[in-house]
C-alpha positions in Angstrom: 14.9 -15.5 -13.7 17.9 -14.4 -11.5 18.4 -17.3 -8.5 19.9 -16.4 -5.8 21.0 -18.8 -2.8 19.5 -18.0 1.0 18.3 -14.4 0.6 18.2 -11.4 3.3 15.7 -8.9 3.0 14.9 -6.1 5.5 11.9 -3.5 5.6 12.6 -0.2 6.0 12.2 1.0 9.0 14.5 -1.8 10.0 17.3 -0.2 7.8 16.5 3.3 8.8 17.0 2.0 12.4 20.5 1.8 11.3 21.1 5.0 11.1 23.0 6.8 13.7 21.8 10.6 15.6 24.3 12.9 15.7 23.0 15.1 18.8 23.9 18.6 18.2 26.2 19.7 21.8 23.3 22.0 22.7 20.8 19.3 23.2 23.1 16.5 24.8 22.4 17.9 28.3 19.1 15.9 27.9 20.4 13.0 26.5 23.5 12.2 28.3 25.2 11.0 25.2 25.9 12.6 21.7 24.5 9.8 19.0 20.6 8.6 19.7 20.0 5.3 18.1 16.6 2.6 18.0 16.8 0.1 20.6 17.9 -2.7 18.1 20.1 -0.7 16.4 22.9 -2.8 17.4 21.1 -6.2 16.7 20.2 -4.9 13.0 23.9 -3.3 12.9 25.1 -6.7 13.8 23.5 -8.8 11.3 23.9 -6.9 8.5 27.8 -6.5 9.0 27.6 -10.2 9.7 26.4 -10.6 6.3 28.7 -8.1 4.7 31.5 -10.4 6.3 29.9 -13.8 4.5 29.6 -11.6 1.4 26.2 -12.0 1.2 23.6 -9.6 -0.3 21.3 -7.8 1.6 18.1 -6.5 -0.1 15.0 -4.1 0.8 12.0 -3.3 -0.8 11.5 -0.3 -3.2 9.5 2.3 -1.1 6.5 3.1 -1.5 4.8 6.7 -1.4 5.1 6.7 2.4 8.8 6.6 2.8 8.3 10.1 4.8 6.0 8.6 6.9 8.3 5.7 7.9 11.2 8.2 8.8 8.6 10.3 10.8 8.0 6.6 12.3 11.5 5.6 13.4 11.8 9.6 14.4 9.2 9.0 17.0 10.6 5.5 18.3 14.3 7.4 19.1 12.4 10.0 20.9 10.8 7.3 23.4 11.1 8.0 26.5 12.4 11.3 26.3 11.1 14.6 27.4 10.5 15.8 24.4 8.7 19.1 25.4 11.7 20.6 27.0 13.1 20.8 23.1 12.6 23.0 20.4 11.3 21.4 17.0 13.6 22.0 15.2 15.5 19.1 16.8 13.2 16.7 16.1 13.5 18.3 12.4 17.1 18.3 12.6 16.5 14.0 13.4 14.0 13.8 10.4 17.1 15.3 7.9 19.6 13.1 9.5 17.4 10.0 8.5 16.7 11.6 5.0 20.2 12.1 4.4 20.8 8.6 5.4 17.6 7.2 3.1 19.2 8.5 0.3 22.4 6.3 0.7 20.0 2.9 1.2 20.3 2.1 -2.8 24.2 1.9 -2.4 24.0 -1.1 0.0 20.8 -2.7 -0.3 19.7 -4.3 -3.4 15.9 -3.9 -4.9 13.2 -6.0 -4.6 9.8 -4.1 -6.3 6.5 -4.4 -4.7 4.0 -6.4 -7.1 0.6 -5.2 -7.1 -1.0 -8.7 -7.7 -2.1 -9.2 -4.5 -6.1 -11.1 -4.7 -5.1 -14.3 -4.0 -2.3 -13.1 -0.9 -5.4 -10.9 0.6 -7.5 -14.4 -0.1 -5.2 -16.5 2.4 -4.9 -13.7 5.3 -8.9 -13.2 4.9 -9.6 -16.7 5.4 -6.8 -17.5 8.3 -7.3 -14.0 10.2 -5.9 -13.4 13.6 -6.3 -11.4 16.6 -3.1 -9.0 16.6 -1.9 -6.4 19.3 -2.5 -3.9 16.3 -5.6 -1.9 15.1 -6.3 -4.3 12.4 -5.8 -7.6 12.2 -4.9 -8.1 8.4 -1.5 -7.2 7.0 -1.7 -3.7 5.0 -2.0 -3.9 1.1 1.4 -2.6 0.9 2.6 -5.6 3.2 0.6 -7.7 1.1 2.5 -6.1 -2.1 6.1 -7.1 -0.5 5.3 -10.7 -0.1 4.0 -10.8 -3.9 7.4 -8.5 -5.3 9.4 -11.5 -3.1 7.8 -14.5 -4.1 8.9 -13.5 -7.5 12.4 -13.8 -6.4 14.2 -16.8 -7.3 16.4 -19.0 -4.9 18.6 -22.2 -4.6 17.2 -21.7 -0.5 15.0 -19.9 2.0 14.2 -16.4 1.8 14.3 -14.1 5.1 12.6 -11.0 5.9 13.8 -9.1 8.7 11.2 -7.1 10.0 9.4 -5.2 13.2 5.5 -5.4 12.0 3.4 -7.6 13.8 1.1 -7.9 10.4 4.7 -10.2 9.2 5.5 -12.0 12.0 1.8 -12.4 13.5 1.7 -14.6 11.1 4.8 -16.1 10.1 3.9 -19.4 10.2 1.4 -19.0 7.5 3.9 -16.9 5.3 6.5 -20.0 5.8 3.7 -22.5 4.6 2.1 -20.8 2.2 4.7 -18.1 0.1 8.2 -20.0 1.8 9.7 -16.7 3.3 11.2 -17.0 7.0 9.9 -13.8 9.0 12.5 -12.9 11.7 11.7 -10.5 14.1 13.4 -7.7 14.4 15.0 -7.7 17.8 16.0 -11.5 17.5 17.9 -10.8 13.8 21.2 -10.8 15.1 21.1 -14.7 16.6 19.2 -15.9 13.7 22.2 -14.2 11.4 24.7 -15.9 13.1 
């Protein structure tokens, strides 16, 4: 078993919200601006470089089928608050190749933690402590359930950190910390926790 010291891990749509929108010049008259990025874009931006400047790794977990869906996900989120009826698909198709393009280049900077499918006893410990979340259910996804498993397999010398934006990680990251020893940061705090 490889051990590591204090490891960083990030979901993915965390590290897709890295990616930067190039806004074609015909469709900057509704945006005011020529790149579109996430709102904690910058926080995410800022913790990883901080890490790259320490030398430290940074890892995500190997997708699972519904990579497409997550892009389509972080898609969405840039368009926010924007009028998007008053633009022609193909922009939004024209975001969803940008954020391909940049998913394809993930492997080159992130190392690989894989999901583990041995999940019974995981699903056991979220049945039994389950909570009321903002969400439409209350228990964390199998595939969340798979990404705690693939990283408890992980070795370290010290803690292990998931950066992440689903409530179904930190709704409950105080049972996560006690019972599989991984630190849940939210999303949108990342870059003071990786100071």
């Amino acid at each position: 078993m490889i051990v590591n010291k204090c490891i960083y891990a990030f979901d993915e749509c965390s590290i897709l919200k890295l990616c930067e929108i190039h806004i074609p010049p015909a469709y900057q008259i509704f945006f005011a601006k020529s790149i579109l990025t996430e709102r904690n874009h910058h926080k995410i931006k800022t913790a990883v470089q901080r890490l790259d400047f320490k030398d430290i790794k940074k890892w995500r977990f190997v997708p699972s089928e519904n990579t497409q869906s997550n892009i389509i996900k972080v898609a969405n989120k840039l368009l926010e608050g924007y009028n998007i009826q008053m633009l022609p698909k193909i922009f939004k198709a024209q975001i969803i190749e940008q954020l391909e393009e940049f998913s394809r280049d993930i492997p080159l900077t992130f190392d690989e933690i894989k999901k583990n499918d041995e999940i019974t006893e995981i699903k056991e410990i979220f049945v039994t402590n389950e909570r009321v979340l903002k969400r439409e259910k209350n228990i964390p996804e199998d595939d969340d359930m798979k990404i705690i498993s693939g990283y408890i397999k992980i070795g370290t010398e010290k803690e292990k950190f998931l950066i992440t934006e689903d409530e179904h990680f930190w709704g409950y990251s105080d049972l996560i910390a006690e019972n599989f020893r991984i630190i849940i940061i939210e999303e949108w705090r990342c870059d003071k926790v990786l100071a």
